[in-house]
N, C-alpha and C positions, 0 to 999 in steps of 0.2 A: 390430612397430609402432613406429615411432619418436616420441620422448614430444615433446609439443607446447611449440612456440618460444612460444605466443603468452600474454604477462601475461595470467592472470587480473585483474580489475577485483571489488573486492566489490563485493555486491550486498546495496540496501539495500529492503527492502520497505517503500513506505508506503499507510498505510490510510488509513483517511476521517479519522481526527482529526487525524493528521498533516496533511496539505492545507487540511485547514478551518483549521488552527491556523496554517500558514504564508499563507494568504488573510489572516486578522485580525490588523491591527495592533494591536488593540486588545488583543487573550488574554493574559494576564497571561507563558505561556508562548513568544510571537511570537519572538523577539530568540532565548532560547534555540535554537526549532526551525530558527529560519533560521541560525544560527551552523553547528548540526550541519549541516544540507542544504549550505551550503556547503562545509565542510570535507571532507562525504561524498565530492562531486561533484569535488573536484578532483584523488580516485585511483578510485572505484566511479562504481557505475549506479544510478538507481532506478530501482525496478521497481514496479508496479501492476499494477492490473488493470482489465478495462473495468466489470465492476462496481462494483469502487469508484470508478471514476470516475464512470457513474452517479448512487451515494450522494452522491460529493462534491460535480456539479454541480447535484443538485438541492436540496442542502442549502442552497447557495451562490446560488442563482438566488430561493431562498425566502426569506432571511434577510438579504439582503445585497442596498445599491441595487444595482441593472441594472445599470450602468457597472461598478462594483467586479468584480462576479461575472462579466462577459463579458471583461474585461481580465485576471483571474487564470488563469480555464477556457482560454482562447485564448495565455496564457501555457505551460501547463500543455501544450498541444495542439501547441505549439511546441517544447517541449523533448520531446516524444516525437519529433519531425520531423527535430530535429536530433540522435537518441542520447540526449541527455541522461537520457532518461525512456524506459524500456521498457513499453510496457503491454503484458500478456498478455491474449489472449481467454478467456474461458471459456468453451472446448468445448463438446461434446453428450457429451465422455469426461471432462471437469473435473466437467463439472454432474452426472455420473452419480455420481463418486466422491462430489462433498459432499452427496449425497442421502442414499448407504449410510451419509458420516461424519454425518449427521444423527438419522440413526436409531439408530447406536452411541452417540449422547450424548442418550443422552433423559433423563439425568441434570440435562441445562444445556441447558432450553427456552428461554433469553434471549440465547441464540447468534444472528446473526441468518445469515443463509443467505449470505450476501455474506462475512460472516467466514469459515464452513466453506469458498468456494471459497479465499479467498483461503488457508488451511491449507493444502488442494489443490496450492495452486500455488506456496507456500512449500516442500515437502515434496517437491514433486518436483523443483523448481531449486536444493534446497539450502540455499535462505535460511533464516537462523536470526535476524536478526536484525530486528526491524521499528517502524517510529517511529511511534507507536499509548501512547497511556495505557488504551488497551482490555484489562482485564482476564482475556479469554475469551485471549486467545493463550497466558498463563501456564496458565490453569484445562485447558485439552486436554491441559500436560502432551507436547506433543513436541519438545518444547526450545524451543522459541523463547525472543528476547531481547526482551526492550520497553526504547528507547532513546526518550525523555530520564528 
């Protein structure tokens, strides 16, 4: 097999805080998360998932005037169109795995089920690092990074 020509690109997972956080100018965080998403973005990918997007837009549709929240999401829906942003689906073989990793932590019932997938699908693309102040990616314990 001959080894492949093609640069890897890191890959950077982000979760719902990460998104919500780069939406609001106001989070005292804003400037930091957008500096790294910048910086990310001009040698890696980000990556998500459609359930956190999901999370994200209705968090964002909830909280956040109209205008703001359909100008970010449709941002957001644009850089997945052009690369920028990979979203992954969660399968009926994703959702199966975070069901089983659901019941292996019965230890940490405040996991919410969007996180287990998103583990799921960290763990199998190899991402280890993910822009989240969410605590539960450290508490699983399989390596993940939480960046900022």
């Amino acid at each position: 097999m001959k080894p492949s020509t093609a640069i890897e690109r890191p890959l950077l997972f982000v979760d719902t805080w990460g998104w919500v956080v780069l939406a609001d100018a106001g989070d005292p965080r804003h400037d930091e998360v957008v500096a790294l998403r910048r910086s990310h973005t001009e040698s890696g990918i980000l990556v998500t998932t459609d359930y956190v997007l999901d999370e994200t837009f209705t968090r964002l549709f909830g909280s956040s005037p109209y205008a703001e929240a359909e100008r970010f999401c449709s941002a957001v829906l644009r850089a997945r169109d052009t690369g920028m942003v990979r979203v992954e689906p969660v399968t009926t073989e994703r959702f199966a795995r975070a069901y089983r990793m659901r019941l292996r932590y019965r230890d940490k019932p405040r996991i919410s089920f969007t996180d287990l997938t998103s583990f799921v699908v960290m763990s199998e693309l190899g991402i280890r690092d993910v822009l989240t102040a969410d605590a539960h990616f450290a508490a699983v314990q399989l390596g993940f990074r939480t960046t900022p």
